[in-house]
C-alpha positions in Angstrom: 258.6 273.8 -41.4 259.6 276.4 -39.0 260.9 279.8 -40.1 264.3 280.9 -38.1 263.3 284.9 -36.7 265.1 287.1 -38.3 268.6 288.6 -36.1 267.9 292.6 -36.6 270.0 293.1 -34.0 273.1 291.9 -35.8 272.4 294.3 -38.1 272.9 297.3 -36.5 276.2 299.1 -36.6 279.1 298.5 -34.0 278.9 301.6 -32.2 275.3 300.4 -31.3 276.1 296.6 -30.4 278.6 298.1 -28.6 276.8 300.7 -26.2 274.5 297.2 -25.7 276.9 295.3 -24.6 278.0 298.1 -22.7 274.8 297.8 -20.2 275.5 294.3 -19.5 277.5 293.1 -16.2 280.9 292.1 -17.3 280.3 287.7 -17.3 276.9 288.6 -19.7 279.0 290.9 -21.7 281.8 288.6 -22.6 278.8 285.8 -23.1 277.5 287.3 -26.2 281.0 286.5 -28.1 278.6 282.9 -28.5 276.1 284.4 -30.2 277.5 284.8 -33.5 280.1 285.6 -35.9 278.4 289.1 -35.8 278.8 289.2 -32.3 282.4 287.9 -31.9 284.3 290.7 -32.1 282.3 293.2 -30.4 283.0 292.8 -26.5 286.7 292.2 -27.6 287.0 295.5 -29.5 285.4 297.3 -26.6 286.7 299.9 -24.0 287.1 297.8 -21.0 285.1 299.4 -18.0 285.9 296.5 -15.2 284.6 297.2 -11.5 284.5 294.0 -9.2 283.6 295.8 -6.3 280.1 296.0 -7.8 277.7 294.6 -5.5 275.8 293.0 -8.0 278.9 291.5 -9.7 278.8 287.4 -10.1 282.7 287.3 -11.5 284.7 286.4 -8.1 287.3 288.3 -7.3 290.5 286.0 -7.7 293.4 286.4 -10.2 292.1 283.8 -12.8 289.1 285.6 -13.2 291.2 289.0 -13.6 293.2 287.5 -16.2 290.6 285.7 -18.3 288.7 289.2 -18.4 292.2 290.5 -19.8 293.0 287.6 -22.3 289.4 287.5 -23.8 289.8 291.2 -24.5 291.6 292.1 -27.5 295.1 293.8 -27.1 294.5 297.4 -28.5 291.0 297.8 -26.6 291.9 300.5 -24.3 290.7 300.2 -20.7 288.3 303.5 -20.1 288.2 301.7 -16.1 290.1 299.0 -13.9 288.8 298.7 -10.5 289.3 295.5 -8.4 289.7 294.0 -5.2 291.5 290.9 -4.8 293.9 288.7 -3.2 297.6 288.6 -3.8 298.2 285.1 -5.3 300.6 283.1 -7.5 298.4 284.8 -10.9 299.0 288.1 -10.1 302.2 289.3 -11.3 301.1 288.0 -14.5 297.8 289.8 -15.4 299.9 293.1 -14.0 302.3 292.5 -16.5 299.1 292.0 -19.2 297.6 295.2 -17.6 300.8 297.1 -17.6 300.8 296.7 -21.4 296.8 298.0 -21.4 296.3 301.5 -22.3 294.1 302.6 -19.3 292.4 306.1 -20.3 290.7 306.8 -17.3 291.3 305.3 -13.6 293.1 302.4 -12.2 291.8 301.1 -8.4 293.5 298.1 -6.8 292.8 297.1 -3.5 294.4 293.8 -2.4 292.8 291.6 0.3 294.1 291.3 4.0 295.9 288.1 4.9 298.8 286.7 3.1 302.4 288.5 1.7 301.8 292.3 0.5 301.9 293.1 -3.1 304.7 294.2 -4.5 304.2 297.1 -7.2 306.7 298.8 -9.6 307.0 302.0 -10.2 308.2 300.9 -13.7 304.3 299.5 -14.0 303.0 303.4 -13.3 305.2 304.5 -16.0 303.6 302.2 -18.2 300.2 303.7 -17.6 301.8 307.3 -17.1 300.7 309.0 -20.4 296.2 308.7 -20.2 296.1 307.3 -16.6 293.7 310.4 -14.7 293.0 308.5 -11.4 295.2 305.8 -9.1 294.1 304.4 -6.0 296.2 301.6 -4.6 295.5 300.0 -1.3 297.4 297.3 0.7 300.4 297.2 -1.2 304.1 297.9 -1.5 305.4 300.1 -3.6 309.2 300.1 -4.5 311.5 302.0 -7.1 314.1 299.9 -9.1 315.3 302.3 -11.3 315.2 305.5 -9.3 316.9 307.4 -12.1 314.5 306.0 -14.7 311.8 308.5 -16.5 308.7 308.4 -14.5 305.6 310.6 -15.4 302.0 309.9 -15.2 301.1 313.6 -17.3 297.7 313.2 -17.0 296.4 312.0 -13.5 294.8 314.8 -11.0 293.8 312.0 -8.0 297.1 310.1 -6.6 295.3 307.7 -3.2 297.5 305.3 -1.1 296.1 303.5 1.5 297.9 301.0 4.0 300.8 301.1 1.3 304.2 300.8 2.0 306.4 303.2 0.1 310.0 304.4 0.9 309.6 308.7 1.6 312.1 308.8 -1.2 309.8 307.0 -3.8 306.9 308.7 -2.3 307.9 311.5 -3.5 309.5 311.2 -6.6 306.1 309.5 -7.5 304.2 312.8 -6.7 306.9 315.1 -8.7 306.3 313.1 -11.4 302.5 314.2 -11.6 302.5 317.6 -13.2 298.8 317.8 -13.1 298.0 316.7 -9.6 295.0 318.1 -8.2 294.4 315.4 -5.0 296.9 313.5 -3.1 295.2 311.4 -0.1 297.9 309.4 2.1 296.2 307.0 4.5 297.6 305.0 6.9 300.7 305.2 4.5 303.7 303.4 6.4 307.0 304.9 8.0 305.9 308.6 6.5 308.2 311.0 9.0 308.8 313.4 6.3 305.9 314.9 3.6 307.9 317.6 1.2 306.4 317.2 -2.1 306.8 319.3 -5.1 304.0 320.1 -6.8 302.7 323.3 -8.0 299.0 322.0 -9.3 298.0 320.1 -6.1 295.1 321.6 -4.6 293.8 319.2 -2.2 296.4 316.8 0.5 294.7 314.7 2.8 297.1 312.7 5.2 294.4 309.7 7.4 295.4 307.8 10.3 299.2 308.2 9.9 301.1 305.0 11.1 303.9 306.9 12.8 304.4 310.9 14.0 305.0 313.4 11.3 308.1 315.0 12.2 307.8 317.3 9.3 306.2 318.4 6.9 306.8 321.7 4.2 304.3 323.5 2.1 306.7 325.5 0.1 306.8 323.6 -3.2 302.9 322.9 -3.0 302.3 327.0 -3.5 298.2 326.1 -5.1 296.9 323.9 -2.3 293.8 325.2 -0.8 291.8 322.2 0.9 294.2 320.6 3.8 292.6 317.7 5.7 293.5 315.7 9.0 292.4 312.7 9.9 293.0 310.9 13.6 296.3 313.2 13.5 297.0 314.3 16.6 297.2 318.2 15.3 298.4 319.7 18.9 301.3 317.7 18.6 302.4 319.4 14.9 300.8 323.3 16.1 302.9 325.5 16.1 305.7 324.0 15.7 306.0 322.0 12.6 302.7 323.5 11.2 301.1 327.1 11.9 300.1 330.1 10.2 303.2 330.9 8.4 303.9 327.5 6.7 300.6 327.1 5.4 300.2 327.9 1.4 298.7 331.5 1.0 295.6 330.2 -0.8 294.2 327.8 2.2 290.9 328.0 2.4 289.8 325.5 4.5 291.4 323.5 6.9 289.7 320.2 7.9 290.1 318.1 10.8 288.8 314.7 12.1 289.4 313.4 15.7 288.5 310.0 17.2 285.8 309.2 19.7 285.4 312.0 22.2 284.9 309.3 25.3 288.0 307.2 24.0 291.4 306.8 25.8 293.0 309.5 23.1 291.0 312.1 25.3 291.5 310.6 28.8 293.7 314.2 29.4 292.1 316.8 26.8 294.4 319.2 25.4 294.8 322.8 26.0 296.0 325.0 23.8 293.7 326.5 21.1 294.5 325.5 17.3 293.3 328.8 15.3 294.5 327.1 11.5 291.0 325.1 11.8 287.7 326.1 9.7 286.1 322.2 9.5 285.8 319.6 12.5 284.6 316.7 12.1 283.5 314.6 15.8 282.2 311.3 16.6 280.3 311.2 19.5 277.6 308.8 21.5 275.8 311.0 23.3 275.6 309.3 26.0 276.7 311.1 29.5 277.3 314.6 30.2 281.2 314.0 30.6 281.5 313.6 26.8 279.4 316.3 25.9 281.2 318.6 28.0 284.5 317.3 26.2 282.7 318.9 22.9 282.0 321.8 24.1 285.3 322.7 25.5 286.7 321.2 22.1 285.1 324.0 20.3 286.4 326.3 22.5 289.8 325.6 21.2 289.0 326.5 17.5 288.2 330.0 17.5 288.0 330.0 13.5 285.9 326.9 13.1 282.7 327.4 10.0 281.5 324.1 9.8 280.9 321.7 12.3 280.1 317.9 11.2 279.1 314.7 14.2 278.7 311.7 13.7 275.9 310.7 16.0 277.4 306.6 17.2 274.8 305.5 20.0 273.5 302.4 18.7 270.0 302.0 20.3 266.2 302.5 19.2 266.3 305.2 16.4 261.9 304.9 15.8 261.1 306.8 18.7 262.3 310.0 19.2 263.9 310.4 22.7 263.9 306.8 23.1 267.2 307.3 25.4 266.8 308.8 28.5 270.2 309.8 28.5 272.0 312.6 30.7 270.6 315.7 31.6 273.3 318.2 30.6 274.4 321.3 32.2 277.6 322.8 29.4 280.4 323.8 31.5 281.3 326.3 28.8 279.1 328.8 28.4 278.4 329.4 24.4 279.4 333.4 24.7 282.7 332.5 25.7 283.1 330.1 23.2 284.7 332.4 20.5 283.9 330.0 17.3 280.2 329.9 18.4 280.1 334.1 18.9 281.8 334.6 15.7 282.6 332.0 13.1 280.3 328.8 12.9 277.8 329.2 10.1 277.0 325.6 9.1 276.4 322.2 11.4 275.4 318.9 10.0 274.6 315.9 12.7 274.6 312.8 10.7 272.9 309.7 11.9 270.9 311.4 14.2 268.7 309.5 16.0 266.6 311.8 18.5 268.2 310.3 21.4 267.9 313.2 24.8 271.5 313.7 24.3 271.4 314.6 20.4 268.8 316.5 21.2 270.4 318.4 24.3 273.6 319.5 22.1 272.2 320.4 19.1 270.1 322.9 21.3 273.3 324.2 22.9 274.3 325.0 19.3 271.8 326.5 18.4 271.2 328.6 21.4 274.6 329.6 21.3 276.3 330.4 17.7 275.1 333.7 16.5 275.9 333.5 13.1 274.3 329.7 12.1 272.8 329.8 9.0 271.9 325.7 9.1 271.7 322.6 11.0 271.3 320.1 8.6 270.0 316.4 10.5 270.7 313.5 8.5 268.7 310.2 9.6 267.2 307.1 8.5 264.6 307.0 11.1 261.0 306.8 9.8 259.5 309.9 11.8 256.4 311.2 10.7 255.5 314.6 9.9 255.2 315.7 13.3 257.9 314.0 15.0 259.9 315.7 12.8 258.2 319.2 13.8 258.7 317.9 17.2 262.2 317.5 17.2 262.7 320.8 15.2 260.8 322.5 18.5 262.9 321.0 21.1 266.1 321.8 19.3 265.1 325.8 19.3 263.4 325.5 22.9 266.2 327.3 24.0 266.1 330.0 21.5 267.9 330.5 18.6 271.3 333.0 18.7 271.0 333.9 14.8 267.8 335.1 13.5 269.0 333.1 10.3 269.6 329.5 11.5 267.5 326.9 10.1 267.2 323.7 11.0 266.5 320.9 8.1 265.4 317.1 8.6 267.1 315.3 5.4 266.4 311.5 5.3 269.0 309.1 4.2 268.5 305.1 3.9 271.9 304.4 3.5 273.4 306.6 6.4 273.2 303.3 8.7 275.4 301.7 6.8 277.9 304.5 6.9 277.3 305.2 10.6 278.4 301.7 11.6 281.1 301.8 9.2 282.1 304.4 10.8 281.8 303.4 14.2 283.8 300.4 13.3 286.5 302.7 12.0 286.7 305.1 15.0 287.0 302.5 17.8 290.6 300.8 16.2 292.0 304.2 14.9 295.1 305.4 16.4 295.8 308.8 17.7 299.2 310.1 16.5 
């Protein structure tokens, strides 16, 4: 007759069934309720940490799932994480209601699926998570106030992200007041958003991506501690001087970022003008494939005399093993680098990211270097399998034309995953919309 094996496991204490459990995906995790009696209680009584955007994750995505994760979890668990992406259905106003009765301790991220009617969210649900909540990030969603006069305050959270929400500028804002301890507000491609006057005397970061409509104003006088301002696909020559400059920034800004869309896209058929001193990062996405578009670059740096780091996004998609593999253009700068006033005085840092090796890469990155006296690094970010001396090789053509500061390096940094985020990328740039 057989012996049953002894269960030591059940013998150890909760805390350490429950930091087991704890390294199990989410469906394995609620599984070992069948082990045992011993067992039962454990994944119930644990802090939920749910992320469905897992790669690896075997729960699908829909509301049923969502709300048999909540129900099999006992009531008083708190929720340490809640990150999901789904799709509005006919289940999900009720396991928002469950969750709005959840205490979440850490961060709350709900993206909700194109296609189909938009969410509808209460602000009465964020004053329900208001007192532990640190983190929110809703996307694809509408956002509305029902009791405007109603207390609101989330004490705790520092990171407030909105994307493709729709939110009236009135709730908008009330929303952010009612974060005393904001640290990062990032608004993209937030709907109808004409006006941005927040109060808040903690944020220190605003970031404000792919705006859906012009910005006819925007004030900086209640938000006295912000010191990290970023731009994305905004059209900043339309808001320079007049509804942003010099004096209405806050007196700590220290940087000022900036992102702009392809350089050989429509938004640059007529390239502006006037120079835009407030900026210290730019951000480019280039292909590097004719002279005309390199030319734009140059003359774009020309018109940010204070720019200290310059990041491109290297988008021409062709053989990346051979170095040089596109012939490319041959290209003569129109600018010289001594009159560009960025490059003789400011620009100490330049990272080209998904490099490739193409002639064109190759033939601006030497410009830079060539030209701005006071580079410390050019930092080349690629997923290319180069040897040893293809590396050296590229290194040697970029400072065949000299180098301006004795102090610029260059460094080859490999990255297997920066394909993924150049294509991304790519796809992102060509639909974004220049406002």
């Amino acid at each position: 007759m057989e012996v049953a094996a002894e269960d030591r496991f059940s013998l150890l204490p909760d805390c350490l069934l429950g930091n087991i459990v704890s390294l199990l995906p989410i469906k394995e995790a609620a599984r070992t309720m069948q082990l045992s009696r011993r067992w039962q209680l454990i994944w119930p009584s644990m802090p939920l940490d749910l992320d469905l955007y897992a790669r690896d994750s075997v729960i699908p995505s829909d509301g049923r799932s969502i709300s048999g994760i909540l129900c099999s979890h006992r009531a008083g668990a708190p929720i340490r994480r809640f990150q999901a992406s789904t799709r509005a259905d006919e289940t999900t106003a009720g396991w928002l209601q469950t969750l709005a009765q959840r205490r979440i301790d850490d961060s709350l991220d709900l993206t909700f699926a194109l296609g189909g009617a938009r969410q509808l969210l209460s602000l009465d649900l964020m004053a329900a998570w208001g007192l532990r909540l640190r983190y929110l990030d809703l996307t694809r969603c509408r956002l509305v106030d029902p009791h405007p006069r109603a207390p609101l305050a989330l004490s705790r959270l520092h990171s407030l992200i909105l994307a493709d929400v729709k939110i009236s500028e009135t709730s908008l804002h009330r929303l952010i007041a009612a974060c005393p301890a904001l640290r990062l507000l990032r608004l993209l491609g937030v709907h109808d958003l004409h006006r941005l006057v927040p109060r808040s005397r903690t944020l220190a970061a605003l970031q404000l991506v792919n705006l859906r409509v012009p910005l006819q104003e925007i004030s900086f006088k209640n938000m006295p501690n912000v010191d990290s301002i970023a731009l994305g696909n905004v059209n900043l020559w339309r808001l320079y001087p007049n509804i942003v400059s010099e004096a209405t920034l806050p007196s700590k800004l220290a940087t000022f970022h900036l992102t702009l869309p392809m350089l050989d896209s429509p938004c640059f058929t007529v390239m502006p003008r006037s120079s835009v001193p407030i900026v210290t990062v730019l951000v480019l996405n280039m292909k590097f494939s004719h002279g005309d578009e390199m030319s734009k670059a140059a003359g774009m740096l020309s018109l940010f005399p204070s720019l200290q780091h310059l990041r491109i996004w290297c988008l021409n998609f062709g053989s990346k093993d051979t170095p040089g593999a596109f012939g490319g253009p041959c290209w003569q700068p129109a600018h010289q680098a001594d009159t560009i006033v960025c490059l003789r005085e400011h620009l100490k840092h330049v990272k080209l990211l998904g490099y490739c090796g193409t002639r064109g890469e190759q033939q601006f990155a030497k410009f830079l270097m060539a030209g701005a006296k006071v580079l410390t690094d050019m930092q080349i970010v690629h997923a290319t399998n180069w040897s040893y001396q293809s590396i050296n090789d590229q290194r040697d053509l970029i400072c065949s034309g000299g180098k301006a500061s004795s102090k610029a390096q260059v460094n080859f940094k490999k990255n297997n995953s920066i394909e993924i985020t150049r294509r991304e990328v790519h796809n992102t740039v060509r639909q974004v919309r220049f406002i």
